[in-house]
N, C-alpha and C positions, 0 to 999 in steps of 0.2 A: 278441555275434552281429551278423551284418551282414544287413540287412532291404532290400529293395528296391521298388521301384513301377513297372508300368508307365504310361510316362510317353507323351506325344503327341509327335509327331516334330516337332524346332523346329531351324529353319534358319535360320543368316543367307545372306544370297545374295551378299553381296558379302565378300570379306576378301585382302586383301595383303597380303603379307609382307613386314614392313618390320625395319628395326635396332631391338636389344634398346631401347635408349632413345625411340626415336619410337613403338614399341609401349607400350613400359609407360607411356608418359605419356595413351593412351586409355583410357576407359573406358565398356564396351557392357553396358548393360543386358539381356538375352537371353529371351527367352521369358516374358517376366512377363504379359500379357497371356493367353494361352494356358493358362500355368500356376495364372493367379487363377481363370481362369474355371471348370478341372479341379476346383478347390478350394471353390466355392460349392456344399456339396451339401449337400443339402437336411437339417434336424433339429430338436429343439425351442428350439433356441439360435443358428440359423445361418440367412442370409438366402436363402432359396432362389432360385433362379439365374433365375426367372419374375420377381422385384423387379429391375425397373429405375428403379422410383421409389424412392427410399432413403425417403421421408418417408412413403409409403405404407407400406412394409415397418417403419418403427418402430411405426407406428399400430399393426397388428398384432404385434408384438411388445409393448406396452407391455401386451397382454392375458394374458400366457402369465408363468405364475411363473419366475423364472429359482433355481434351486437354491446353496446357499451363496455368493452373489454380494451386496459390499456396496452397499447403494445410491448410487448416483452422482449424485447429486443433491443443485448444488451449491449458495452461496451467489450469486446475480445477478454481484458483484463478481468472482467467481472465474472464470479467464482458462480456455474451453478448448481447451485445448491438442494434445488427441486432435483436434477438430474443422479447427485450423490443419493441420495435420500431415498429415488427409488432402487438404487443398483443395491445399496446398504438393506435396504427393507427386504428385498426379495431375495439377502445371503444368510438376513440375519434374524426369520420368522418375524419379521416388522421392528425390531428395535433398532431403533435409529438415533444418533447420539444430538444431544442438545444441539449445537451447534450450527449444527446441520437444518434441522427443521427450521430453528428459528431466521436460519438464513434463505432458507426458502421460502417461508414466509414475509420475512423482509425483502425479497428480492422485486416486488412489484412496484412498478411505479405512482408515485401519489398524481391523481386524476381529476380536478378540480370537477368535471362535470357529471363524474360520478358522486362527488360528496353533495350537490347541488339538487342532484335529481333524489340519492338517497335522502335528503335533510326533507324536503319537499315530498316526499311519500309517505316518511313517518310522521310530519306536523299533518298530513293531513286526515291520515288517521286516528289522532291521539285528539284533535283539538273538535272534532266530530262525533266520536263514538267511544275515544278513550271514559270512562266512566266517573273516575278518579281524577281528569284533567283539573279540575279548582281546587282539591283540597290539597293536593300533591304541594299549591303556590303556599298553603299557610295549615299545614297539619295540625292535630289537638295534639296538649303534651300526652306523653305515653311514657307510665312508672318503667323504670331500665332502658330505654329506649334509645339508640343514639338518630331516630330518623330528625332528618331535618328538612326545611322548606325545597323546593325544587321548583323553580319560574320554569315549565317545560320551552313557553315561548322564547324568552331572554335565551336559555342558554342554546337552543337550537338555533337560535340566532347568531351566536358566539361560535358553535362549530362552523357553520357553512361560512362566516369571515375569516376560519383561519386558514392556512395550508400545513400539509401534514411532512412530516420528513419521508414518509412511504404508504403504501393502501391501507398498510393492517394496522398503523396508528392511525389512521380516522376510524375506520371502523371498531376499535380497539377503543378510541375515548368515546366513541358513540355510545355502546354497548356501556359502557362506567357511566355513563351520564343515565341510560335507562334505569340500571343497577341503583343510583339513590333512591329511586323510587322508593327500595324495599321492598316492591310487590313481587314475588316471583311469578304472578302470572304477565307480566309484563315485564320483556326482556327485547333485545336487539340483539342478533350476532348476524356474522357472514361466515355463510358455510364453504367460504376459503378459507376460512382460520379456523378450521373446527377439525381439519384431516388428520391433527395430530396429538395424541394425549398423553401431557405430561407427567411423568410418574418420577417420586423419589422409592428408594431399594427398602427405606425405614416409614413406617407410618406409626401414629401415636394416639394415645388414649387420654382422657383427663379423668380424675381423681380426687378426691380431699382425703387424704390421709394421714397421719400424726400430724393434724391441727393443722394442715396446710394443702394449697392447692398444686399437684404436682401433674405430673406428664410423664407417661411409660413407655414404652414399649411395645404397640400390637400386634405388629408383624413385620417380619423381614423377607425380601427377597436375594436371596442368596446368589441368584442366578446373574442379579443385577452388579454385586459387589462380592467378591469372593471370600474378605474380610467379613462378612457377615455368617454370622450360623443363628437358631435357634435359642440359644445359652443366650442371646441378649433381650427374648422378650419378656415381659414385667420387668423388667428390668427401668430406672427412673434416666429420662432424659434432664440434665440439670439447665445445661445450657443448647442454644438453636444459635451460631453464628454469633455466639461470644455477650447473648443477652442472656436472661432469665427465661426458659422456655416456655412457663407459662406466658409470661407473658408478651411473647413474640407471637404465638399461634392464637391470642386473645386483640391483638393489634391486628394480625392479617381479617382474624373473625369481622371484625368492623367494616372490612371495606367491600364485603359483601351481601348478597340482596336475598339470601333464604326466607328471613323473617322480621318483625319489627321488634321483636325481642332480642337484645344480644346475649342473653344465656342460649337458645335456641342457637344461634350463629355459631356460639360457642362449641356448642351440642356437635354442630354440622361440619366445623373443622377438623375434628377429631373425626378417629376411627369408628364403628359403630355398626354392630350387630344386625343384619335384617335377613327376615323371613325369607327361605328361598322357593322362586318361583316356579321350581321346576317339580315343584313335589317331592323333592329328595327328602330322605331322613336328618339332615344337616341343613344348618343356616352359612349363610353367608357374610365374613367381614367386608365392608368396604372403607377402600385405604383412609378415606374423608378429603377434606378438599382442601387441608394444609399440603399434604402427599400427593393430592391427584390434580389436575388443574388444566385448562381448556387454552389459557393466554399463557404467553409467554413467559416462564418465571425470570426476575430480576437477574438472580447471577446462576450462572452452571453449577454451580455446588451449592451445599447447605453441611456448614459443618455443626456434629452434634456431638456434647460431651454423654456420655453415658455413663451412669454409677451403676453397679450389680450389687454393691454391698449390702442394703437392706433385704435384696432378694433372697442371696446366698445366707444371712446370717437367718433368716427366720427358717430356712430351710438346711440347716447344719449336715443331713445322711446324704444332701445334693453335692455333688464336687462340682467346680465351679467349671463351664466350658470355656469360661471369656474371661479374659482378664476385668479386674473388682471396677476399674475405670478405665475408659476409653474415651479418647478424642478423635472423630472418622470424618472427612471429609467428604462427604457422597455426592455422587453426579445425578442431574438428573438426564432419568433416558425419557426418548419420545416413541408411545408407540404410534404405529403406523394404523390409522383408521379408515381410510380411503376403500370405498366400494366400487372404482373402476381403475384400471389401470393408466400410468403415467410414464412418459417418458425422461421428460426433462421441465423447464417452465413453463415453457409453449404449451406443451400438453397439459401440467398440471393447471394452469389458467383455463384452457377447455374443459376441464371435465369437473370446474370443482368454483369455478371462480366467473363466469359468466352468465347468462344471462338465462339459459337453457340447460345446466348443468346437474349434477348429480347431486341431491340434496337428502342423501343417505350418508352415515356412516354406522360403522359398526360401534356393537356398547358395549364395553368392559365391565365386570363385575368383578371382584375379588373371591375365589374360591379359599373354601377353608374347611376344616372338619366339625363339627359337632363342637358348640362351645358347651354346652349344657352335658360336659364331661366330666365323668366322675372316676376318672382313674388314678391310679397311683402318682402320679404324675402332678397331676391336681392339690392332693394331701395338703400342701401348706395353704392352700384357699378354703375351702370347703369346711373346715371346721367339723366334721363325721354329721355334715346336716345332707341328708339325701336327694337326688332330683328326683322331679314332680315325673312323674306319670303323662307320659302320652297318649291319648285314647282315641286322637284322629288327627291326621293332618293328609291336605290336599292342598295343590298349589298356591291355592291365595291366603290359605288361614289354619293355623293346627290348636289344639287343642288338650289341656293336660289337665290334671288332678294332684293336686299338691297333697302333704300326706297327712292332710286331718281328714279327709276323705270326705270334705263338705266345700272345698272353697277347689271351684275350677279359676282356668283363665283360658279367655276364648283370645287369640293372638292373631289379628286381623293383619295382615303384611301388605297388603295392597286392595285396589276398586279396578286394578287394569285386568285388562286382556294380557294371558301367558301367551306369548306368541313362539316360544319355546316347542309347546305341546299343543300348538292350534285351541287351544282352550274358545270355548265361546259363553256367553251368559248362560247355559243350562251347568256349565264348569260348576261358576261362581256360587248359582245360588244352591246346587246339590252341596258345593264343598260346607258350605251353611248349614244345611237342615242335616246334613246327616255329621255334620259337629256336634248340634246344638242337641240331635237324637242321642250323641254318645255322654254327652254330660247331663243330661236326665236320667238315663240309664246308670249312670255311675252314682248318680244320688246327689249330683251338686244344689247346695241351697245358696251358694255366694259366688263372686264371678269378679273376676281383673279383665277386664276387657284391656290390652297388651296393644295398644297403639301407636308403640315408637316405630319413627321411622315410616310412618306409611303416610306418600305422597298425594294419595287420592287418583281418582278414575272417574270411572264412569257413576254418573250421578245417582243412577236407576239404581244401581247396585248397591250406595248407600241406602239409598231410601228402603231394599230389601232386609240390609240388616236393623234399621232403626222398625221398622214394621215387624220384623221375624221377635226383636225383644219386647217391644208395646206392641202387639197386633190392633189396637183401637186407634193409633197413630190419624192424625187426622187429614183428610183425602190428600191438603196441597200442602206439605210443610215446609217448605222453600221458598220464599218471598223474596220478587226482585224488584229494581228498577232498572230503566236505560237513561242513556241520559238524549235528550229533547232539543238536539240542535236542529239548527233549522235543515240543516241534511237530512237528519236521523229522521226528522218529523215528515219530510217531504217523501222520503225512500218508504216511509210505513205507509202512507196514505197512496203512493202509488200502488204497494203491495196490493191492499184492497179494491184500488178502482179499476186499477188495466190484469187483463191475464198477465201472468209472469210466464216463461220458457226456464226461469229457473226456482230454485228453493230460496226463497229472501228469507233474511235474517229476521224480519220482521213478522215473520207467518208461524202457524203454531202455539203461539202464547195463550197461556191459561186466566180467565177473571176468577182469583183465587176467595170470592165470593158469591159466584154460581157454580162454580165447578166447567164454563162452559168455555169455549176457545175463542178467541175474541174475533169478531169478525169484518171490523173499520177500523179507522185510526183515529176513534176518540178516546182510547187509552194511551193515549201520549201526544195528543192535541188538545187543550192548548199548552200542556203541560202544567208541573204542580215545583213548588217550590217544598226542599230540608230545610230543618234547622240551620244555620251556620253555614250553607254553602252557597254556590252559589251558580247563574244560571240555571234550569229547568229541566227534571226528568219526567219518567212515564209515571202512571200507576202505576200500583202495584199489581205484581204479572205471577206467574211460576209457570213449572213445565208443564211438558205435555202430559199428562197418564201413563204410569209405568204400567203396564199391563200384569209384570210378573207379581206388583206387590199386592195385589186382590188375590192372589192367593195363598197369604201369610195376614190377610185383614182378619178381625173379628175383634171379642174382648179381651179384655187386658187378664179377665180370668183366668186367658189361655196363658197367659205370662211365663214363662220357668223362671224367673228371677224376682223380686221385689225391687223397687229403688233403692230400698235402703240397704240390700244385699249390693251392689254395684258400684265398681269401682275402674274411673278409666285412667290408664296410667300412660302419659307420654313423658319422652324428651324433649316436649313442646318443635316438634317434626313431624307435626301430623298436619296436611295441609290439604286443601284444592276439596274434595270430597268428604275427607276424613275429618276434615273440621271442622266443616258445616254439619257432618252426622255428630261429631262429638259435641258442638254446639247445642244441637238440640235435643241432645239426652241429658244433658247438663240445664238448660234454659229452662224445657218444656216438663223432663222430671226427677230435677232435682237429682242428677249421678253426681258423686262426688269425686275429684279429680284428682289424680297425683303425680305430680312434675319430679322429673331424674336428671341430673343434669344441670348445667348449666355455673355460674356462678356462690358458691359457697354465700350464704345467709341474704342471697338476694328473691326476690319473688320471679316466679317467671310464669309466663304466659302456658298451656297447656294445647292451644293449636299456634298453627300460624296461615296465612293467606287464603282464610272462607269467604275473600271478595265475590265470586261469582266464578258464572261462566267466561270463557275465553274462545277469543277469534286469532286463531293457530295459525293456520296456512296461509299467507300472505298472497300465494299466486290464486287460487281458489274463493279467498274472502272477497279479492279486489275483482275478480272477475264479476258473481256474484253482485257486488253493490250497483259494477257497471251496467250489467242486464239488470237491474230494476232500473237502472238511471233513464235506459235506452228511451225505456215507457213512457217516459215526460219529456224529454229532451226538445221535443218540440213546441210546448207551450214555455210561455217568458219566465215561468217559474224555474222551471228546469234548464232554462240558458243562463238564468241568474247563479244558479249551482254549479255549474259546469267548473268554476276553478275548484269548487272543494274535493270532486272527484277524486279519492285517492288512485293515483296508478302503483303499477307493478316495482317494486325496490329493484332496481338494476343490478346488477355483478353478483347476484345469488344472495341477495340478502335475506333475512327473515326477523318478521317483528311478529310479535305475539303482543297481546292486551287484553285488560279486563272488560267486555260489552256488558253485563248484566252483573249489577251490585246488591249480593245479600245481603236481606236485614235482619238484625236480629230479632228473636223471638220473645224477648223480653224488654228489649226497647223497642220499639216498632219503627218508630221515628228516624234511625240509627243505623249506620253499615256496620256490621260485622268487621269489616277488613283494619276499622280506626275504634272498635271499642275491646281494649285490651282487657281479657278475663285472666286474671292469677290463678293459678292451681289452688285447691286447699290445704294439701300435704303439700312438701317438700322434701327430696330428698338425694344425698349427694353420692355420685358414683362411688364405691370402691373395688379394687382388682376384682374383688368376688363379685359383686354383680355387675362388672359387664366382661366379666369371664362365664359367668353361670347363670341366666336369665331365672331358675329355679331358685336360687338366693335371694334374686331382688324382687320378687313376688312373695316370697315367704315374708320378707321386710314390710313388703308392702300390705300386706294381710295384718301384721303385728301394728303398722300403723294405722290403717284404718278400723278393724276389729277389734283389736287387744290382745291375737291369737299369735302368742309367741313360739316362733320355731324351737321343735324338737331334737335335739342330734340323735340320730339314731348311732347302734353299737360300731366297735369295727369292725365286728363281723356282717354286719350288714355292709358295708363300706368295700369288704375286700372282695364280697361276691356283686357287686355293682360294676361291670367291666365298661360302664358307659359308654357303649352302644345304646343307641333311640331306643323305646319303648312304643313298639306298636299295638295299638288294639283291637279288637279280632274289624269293628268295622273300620280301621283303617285303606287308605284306597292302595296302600304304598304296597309292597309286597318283601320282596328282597330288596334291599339299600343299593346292592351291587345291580342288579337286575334295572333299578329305576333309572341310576345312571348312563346305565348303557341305552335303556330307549330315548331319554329325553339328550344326549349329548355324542353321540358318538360320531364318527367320520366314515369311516369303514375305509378308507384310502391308505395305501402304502405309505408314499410321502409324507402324505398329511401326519399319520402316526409318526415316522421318523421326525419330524420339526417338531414334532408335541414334547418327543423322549428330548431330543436335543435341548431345547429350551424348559421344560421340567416347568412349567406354566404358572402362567392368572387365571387367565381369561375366559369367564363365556363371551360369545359373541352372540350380536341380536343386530341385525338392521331398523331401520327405522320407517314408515309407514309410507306408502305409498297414496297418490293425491287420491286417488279412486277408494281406498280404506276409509282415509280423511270423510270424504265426503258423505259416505254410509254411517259413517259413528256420530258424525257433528249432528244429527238430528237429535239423537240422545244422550248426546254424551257433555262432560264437565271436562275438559280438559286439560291432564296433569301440564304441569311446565315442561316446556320441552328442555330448558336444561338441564334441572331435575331428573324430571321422568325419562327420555329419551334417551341421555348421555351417562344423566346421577355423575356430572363432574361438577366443574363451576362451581 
């Protein structure tokens, strides 16, 4: 499900638009001032917004008990590290050197009865409603796949016998023991280790070029290494720390939980282009999660050899900025994520690592300029082939005309809430219909539906665009199950027979056979038996009524596209939402798919994780299960249940999981989340298309059509000063203009740390339980590491 907050309007006031390299080598820190201060509110473990003396505000806190929190309290000798980190943070707009963090994070003590109570909240979540808990012990094989079996029992058994050398290595193998799963909607982290995010100065791209798979160049942070300039992006990484780079960043790919595809993982390590949410005229690179990373990296450096010489020689009137080969040994920095303020350990243990603490941070994105650039600058890519045509873009999805003047692509970036622009569902579905008005109006007969990179949101909002392209779509296209423990089965039937005081998880289901909301628990009493798995789910269910898609219903007549016009193109990065919608225009009629990315002449998957719905909030869910529990508690059914009771994860933990498992539309029998569909196309990055999204659309037209791109003159070429193309219904206005509403500060200071630091960053907190609670009735839940952070 996707949860949102309303957030305070934060501006930058000044921004120009500069070439993709002299952008990406800034980094702006955004709104952190604004958004700390939103974030100090007031509780029995949190420093109320009235302390501006931190030494004064410890005094009073050193009186108040702090709940399953180990004491911090260290030996004289011992360095702290929490304490440096924040004096460093607050001189140095949040960059904080490796060292430092990970030692503040290492500074807490390992807690046996926190690892006891956490092991014991998530078995008893996982082994009751986890969805996936049986197949997870003996998965089906899956073409490229490295997943493998996971006993959740055995090894949660194996953590809680051992003892850790400190807190954040339990937590730390915890979270890698969730992580085998592969499901990204089931994750574990403690949001004590999540205040700091690890960044390298260099991020990287992947490629097949001259017969081989190689690794570039995306972007550089200057700011971070002064050896660094701009002259070294496209430029070819050969070696990462003295191996092969491919295949060092294809080794880390594996040990990560995006997708069950490792081209996908592949895909997600690297650098990589997305849709930007703020409605600008520009997209955004993000660094990928070889560069960017939530856990602690192994060593403080990453040394990279870098070659320019292929760069330089295809580009002969370029004089070179950087020497032809470089060996640079880069640091990595930490930046500073924390949305309350910290004095030293003490404190940082309050406000980030107990039991009552702040379970926000802020979200870094990578700014950058317009890759879909066709400037001078450009020349040695582009080949005098022209970009596409912008004819609408709005925060969730823009819109373009490539130049046969028949084949649009609608470029769907997300199903969330902008919480940027306060954006709400009337946002979403106008940014839709008046796309889909401008690519009718422009005369399109063919369509790339442009799906890399998009996480998923909210459910309803798929189902508006899979209704807005088939309007005869049929009422419940979503098919789920739960799974029929004897908890799950007890909590449903309570639902139905005692009033509830709260919203059960259980309430609201659709019999995707009457169209009507089911109103007992004989849809998941006595339960029904899968193929091949094992124990007992519900029927089949789906959601509630999206209200909004009845008015995008009717006939297919109404269509603006054909099937056999359509074409959905991922980096197999389309997940949570986006896959279950690309699922079913694939399944139900027959859209043909084309995969980018991933490993050279292997097949790859074109989504990833359309498991279902997910139960997010851990403080909220558990509450919840307990009031429905309350209702029975008193007959012997419900004293027999009483151990399965998940309670609250102690020290600020948070577990997410999959409750509700979709099946596919074509197997009926079949989850989604374990039956791997291949693309039909294939096809492999090179510098030009994931520098110019217009390139790799045109290819991708020629592959599926036969319709090969045109190079237009170079006088067409020299008067294309690539700047965006906007079209008269575009919602954007001025570039400069958008910027400054959707990001500005208007603060003295704040502007001087922006100049000083020469920036990354937007910044975005993260959802509040009361937002939570409003979205979960309709909503599909992106991943919160994913979606919330886009780190990990």
């Amino acid at each position: 499900m996707v949860f949102s907050a309303t957030l305070p309007a934060c501006h930058h006031s000044r921004q120009v638009k500069k070439s993709l390299g002299a952008q990406a080598s800034r980094i702006i820190l955004l709104c952190a001032a604004v958004l700390s201060a939103q974030a100090r509110v007031s509780g029995p473990n949190r420093l109320s917004p009235e302390y501006t003396d931190l030494t004064k505000a410890f005094e009073r806190f050193s009186t108040e008990p702090i709940v399953n929190v180990v004491s911090t309290t260290s030996p004289a000798s011992q360095v702290d590290y929490c304490a440096q980190a924040a004096a460093i943070s607050q001189n140095s707009s949040g960059i904080v050197p490796y060292h430092v963090a990970k030692g503040c994070y290492q500074h807490f003590d390992f807690d046996p009865r926190i690892r006891d109570d956490t092991i014991d909240g998530v078995r008893a979540n996982l082994e009751s409603f986890y969805v996936f808990y049986d197949i997870a012990k003996s998965p089906p094989p899956m073409e490229n796949s490295d997943l493998g079996p996971v006993d959740l029992a055995q090894s949660l058994d194996a953590i809680k016998n051992t003892t850790f050398e400190n807190d954040y290595t339990f937590h730390s193998t915890l979270g890698g023991l969730i992580a085998k799963l592969q499901d990204p909607h089931t994750t574990y982290k403690n949001m004590c280790y999540q205040q700091f995010l690890f960044i390298q100065p260099i991020s990287t791209y992947g490629v097949f070029e001259d017969g081989r798979q190689q690794v570039k160049v995306a972007t550089v942070l200057d700011k971070l290494d002064q050896r660094l300039s701009t002259g070294f992006v496209d430029c070819e990484v050969t070696h990462i720390d003295g191996l092969p780079a491919f295949d060092v960043v294809a080794e880390f790919a594996k040990t990560k939980s995006y997708s069950k595809d490792r081209g996908v993982r592949l895909n997600k390590a690297f650098s990589y282009l997305a849709h930007d949410r703020t409605g600008s005229s520009y997209d955004r690179y993000s660094l990928g999660t070889f560069a960017q990373r939530s856990k602690i990296p192994p060593n403080g450096t990453v040394e990279y050899k870098i070659d320019c010489t292929s760069k330089y020689d295809s580009d002969p009137a370029s004089a070179p900025t950087v020497p032809m080969q470089s060996t640079l040994d880069l640091a990595w920095s930490a930046l500073d994520a924390t949305m309350a303020p910290y004095y030293d350990a003490t404190s940082y243990r309050i406000q980030f690592c107990s039991d009552d603490s702040i379970q926000t941070v802020k979200k870094f994105v990578l700014d950058s300029a317009s890759a879909d650039d066709f400037s001078a600058v450009k020349a040695r890519l582009h080949e005098g082939r022209k970009k596409a045509r912008e004819i609408y873009r709005g925060p969730y999805a823009s819109f373009h005309m490539l130049n046969d003047g028949t084949t649009a692509v609608f470029r769907l970036g997300t199903e969330s809430p902008n919480k940027l622009k306060g954006e709400n569902h009337f946002g979403f579905y106008s940014n839709i219909d008046d796309g889909f008005a401008a690519m009718e109006e422009a005369g399109a007969t063919k369509l790339i539906i442009d799906l890399q990179n998009n996480s998923g949101g909210i459910i309803c909002w798929g189902r508006y665009v899979l209704q807005t392209l088939f309007p005869d779509t049929v009422e419940s296209p979503y098919i789920y199950t739960l799974k029929a423990s004897p908890l799950a089965q007890a909590l449903a039937k309570a639902t139905f027979t005692y009033t509830q005081k709260t919203s059960s998880p259980y309430a609201g289901l659709v019999d995707p056979n009457t169209g009507d909301e089911v109103s007992d628990e004989s849809w998941i009493i006595p339960g029904t038996s899968l193929p091949g798995r094992e124990g007992y789910f519900s029927n089949k269910v789906t959601d509630r009524y999206c209200p909004a898609v009845d008015d995008v219903s009717g006939s297919n007549d109404d269509a603006l596209f054909e099937p056999e016009n359509i074409v959905i193109l991922t980096n197999g990065f389309c997940g949570s939402t986006c896959a279950v919608l690309a699922l079913q225009l694939h399944e139900r009629y027959g859209i043909r798919t084309a995969a980018i990315g991933g490993y050279h002449g292997q097949s790859m998957a074109f989504t990833s994780f359309p498991g279902g719905a997910v139960q997010a909030n851990n403080t909220l869910w558990v509450s919840r299960i307990q009031q429905v529990y309350q209702t029975i508690s008193g007959d012997g059914q419900g004293q027999s249940l009483e151990k399965m009771i998940p309670q609250p994860l102690p020290a600020n933990g948070q577990l997410a999981f999959t409750f509700r498992q979709v099946l596919s539309a074509s197997h009926p029998d079949q989850v989604s989340e374990y039956l791997r569909m291949p693309s039909e196309f294939r096809m492999d990055y090179t510098s030009a298309r994931f520098r110019m999204p217009s390139i790799l659309w045109e290819d991708v037209r020629h592959e599926v059509w036969g319709v090969a791109p045109v190079p237009t003159s170079s006088s067409d070429n020299e008067e294309d000063t690539g700047e965006e193309e906007t079209g008269e219904t575009g919602e954007a206005g001025d570039p400069e203009d958008e910027i400054e509403s959707a990001m500005s500060i208007g603060e003295e200071e704040e502007e001087e740390q922006q100049a000083e630091m020469e920036s990354i960053v937007v910044v975005e907190d993260e959802e509040s339980d009361e937002e939570m609670e409003r979205a979960a009735e309709e909503a599909d839940r992106e991943d919160a590491e994913w979606m919330q952070r886009r780190f990990e």
